[in-house]
Backbone as CSV, one residue per row, in Angstrom:
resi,resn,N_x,N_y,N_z,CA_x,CA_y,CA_z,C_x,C_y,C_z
1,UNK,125.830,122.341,45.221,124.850,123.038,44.414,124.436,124.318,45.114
2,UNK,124.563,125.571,44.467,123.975,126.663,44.996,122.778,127.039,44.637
3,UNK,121.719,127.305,45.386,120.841,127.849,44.794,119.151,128.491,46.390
4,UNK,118.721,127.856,46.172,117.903,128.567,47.380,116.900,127.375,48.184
5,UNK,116.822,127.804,49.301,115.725,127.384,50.278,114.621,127.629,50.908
6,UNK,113.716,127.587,51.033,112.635,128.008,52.325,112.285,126.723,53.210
7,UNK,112.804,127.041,54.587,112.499,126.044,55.534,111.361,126.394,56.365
8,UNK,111.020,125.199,57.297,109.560,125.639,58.015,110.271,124.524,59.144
9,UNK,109.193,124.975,59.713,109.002,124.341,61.534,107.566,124.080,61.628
10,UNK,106.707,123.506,61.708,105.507,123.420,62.740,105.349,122.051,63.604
11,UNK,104.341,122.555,64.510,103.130,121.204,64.589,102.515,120.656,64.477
12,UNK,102.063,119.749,64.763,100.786,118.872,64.281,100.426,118.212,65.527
13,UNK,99.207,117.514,65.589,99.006,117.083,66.461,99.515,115.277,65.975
14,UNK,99.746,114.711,67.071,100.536,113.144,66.909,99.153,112.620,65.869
15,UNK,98.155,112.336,66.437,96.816,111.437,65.762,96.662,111.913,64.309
16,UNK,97.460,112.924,64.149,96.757,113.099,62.526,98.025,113.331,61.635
17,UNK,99.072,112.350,62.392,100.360,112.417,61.367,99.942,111.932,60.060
18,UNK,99.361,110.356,60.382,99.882,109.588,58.836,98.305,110.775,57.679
19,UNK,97.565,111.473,58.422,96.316,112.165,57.471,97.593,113.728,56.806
20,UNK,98.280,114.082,57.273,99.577,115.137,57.396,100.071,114.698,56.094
21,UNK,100.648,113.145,56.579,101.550,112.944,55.324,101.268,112.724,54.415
22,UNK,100.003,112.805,54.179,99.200,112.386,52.538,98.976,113.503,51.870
23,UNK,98.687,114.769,53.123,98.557,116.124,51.874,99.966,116.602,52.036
24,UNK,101.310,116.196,52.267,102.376,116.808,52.321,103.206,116.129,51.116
25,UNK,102.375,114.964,50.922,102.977,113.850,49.705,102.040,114.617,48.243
26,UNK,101.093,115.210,49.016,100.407,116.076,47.504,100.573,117.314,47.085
27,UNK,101.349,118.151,48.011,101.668,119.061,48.608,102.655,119.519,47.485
28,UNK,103.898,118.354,47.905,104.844,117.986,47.463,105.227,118.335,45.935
29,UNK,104.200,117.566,45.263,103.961,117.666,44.295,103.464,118.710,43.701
30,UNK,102.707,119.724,43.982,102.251,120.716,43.436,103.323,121.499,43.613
31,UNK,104.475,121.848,44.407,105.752,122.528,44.417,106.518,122.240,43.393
32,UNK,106.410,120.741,43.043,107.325,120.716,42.502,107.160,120.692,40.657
33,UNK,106.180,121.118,40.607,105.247,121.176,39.205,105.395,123.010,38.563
34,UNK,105.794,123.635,40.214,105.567,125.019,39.786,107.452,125.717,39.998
35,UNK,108.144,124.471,40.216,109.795,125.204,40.005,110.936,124.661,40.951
36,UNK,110.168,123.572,42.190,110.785,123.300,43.022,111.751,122.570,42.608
37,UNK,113.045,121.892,43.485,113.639,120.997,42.711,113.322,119.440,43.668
38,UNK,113.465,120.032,44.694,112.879,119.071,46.048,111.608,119.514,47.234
39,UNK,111.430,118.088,47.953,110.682,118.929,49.158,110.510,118.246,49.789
40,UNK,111.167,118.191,51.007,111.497,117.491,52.310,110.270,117.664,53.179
41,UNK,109.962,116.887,54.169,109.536,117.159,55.291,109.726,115.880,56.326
42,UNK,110.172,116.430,57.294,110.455,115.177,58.628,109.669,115.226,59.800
43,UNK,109.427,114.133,60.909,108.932,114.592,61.854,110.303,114.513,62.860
44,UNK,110.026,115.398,64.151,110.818,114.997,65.033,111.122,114.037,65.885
45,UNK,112.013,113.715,66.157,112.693,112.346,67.154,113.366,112.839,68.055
46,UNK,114.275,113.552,67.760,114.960,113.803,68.790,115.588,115.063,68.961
47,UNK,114.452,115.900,69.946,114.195,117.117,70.207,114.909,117.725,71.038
48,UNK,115.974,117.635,71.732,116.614,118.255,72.985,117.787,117.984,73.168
49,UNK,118.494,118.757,73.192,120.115,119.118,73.455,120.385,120.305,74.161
50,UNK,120.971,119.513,75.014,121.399,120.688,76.379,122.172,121.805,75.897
51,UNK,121.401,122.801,76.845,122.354,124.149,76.558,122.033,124.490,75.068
52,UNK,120.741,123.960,74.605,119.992,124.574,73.090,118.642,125.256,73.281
53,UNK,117.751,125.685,72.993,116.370,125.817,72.317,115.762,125.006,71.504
54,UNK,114.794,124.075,71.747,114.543,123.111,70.952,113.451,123.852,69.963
55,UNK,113.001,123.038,68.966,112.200,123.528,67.941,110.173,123.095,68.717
56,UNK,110.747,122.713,69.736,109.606,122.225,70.857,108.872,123.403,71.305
57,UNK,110.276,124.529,71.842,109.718,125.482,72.827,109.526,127.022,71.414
58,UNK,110.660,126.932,70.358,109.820,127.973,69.062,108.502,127.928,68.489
59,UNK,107.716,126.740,68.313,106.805,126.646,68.149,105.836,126.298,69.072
60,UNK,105.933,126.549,70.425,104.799,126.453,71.743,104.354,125.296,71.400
61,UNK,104.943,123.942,71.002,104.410,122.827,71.283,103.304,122.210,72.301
62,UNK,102.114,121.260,72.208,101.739,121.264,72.972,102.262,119.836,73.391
63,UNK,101.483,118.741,74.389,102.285,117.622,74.915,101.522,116.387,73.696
64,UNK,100.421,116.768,73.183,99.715,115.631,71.996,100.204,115.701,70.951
65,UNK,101.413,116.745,70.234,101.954,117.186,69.523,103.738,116.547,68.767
66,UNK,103.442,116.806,67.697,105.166,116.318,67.180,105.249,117.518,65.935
67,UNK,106.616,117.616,65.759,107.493,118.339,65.019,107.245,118.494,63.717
68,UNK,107.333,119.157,62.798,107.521,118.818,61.280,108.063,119.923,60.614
69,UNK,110.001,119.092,60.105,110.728,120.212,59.880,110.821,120.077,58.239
70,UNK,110.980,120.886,57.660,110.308,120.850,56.047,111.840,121.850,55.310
71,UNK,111.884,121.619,54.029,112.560,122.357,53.561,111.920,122.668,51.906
72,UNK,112.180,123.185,51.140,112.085,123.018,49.681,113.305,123.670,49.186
73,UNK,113.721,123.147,48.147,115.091,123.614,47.562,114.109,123.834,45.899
74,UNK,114.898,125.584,45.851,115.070,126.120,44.145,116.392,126.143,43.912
75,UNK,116.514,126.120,42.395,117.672,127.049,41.757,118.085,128.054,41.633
76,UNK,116.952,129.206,42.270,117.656,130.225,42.848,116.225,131.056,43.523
77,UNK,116.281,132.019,44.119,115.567,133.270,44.832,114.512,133.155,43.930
78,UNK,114.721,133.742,42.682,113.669,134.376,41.573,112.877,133.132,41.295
79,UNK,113.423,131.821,41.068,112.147,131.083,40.928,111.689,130.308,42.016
80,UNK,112.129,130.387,43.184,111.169,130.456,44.390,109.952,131.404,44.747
81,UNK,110.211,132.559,44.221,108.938,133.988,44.595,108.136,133.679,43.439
82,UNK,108.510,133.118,42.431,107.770,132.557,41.337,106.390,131.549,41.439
83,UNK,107.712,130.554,42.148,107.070,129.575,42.355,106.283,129.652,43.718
84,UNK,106.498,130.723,44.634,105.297,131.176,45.642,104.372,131.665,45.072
85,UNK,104.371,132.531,44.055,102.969,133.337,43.690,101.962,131.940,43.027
86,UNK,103.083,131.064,42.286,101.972,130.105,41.211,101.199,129.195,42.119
87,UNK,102.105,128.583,43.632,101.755,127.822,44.624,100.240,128.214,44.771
88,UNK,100.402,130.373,45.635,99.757,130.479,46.039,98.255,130.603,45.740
89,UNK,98.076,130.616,44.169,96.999,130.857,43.418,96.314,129.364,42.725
90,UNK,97.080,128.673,42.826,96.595,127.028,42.713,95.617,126.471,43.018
91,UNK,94.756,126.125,42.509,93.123,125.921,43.324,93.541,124.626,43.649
92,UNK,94.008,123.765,43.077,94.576,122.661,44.128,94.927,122.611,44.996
93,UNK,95.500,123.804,45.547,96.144,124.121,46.864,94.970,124.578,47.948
94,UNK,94.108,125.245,47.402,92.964,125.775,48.046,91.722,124.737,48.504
95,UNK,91.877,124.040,47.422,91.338,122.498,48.011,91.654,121.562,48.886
96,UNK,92.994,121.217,48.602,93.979,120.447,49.563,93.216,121.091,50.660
97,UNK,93.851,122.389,51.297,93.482,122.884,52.582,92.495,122.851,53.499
98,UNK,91.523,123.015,52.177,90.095,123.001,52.596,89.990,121.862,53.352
99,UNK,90.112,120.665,52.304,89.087,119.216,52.536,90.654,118.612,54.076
100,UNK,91.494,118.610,54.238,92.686,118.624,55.404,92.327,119.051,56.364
101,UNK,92.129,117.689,57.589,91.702,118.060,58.617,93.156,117.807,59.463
102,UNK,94.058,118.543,59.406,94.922,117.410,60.313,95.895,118.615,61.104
103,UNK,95.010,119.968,61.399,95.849,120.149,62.621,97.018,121.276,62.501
104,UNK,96.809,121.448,61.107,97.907,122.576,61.032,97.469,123.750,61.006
105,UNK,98.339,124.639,61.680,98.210,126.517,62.114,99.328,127.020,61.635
106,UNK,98.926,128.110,60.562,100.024,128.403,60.028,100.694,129.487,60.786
107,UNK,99.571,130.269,62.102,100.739,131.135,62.741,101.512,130.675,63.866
108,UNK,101.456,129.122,63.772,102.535,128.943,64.668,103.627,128.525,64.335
109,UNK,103.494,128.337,62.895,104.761,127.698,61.821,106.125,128.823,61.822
110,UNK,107.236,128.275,62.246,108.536,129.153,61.865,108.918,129.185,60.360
111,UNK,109.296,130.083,59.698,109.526,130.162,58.030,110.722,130.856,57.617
112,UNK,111.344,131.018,56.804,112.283,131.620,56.399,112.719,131.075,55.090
113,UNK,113.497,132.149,54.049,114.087,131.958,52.931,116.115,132.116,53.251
114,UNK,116.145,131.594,52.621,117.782,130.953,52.989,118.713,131.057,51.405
115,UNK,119.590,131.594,51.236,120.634,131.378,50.347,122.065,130.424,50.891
116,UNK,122.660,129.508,50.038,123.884,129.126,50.338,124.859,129.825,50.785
117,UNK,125.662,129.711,51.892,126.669,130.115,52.586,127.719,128.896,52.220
118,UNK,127.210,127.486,52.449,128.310,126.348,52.707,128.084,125.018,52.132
119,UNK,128.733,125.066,50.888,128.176,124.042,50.165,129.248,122.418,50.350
């Protein structure tokens, strides 16, 4: 399937995973209401491979801290920027954030938009 991505990187702190995964499970959902087709998010396990850069040392991890690598898949570019503007104006979203105590900084988050190369 071709079509588009935006992936992420952050942290969190360990104690406020399972509070994480409840607004990422609601999260989720509001993406996918405004064009998404999916929306991943994992924590890390297994962070280090020699002779790499882990996603540990891109995001200045601290040692109370774990991973969370995320993706969302569109059908293409145009209704991803779409579906960013509708995300971003969502008062659900503005709520979520608000009342979410669990630890997330969005300038330490890695981001990027991605097209298929290798299907």
């Amino acid at each position: 399937m071709s079509g588009y991505i935006d992936g992420f990187v952050h942290p969190i702190p360990r104690d406020q995973l399972e509070a994480y995964k409840k607004l990422a499970v609601a999260v989720a959902e509001i993406w996918k209401e405004h064009g998404a087709l999916d929306y991943w998010e994992s924590v890390g396990d297994d962070m280090h491979l020699q002779g790499t850069r882990s996603f540990i040392d891109g995001v200045a991890a601290k040692e109370n801290e774990c991973i969370l690598f995320g993706w969302i898949t569109f059908p293409s570019r145009e209704i991803r920027d779409l579906a960013n503007q509708k995300v971003a104006t969502d008062p659900r979203m503005a709520t979520l954030m608000a009342e979410a105590d669990v630890g997330f900084d969005a300038e330490r988050m890695l981001y990027g938009g991605f097209k298929s190369l290798v299907l």
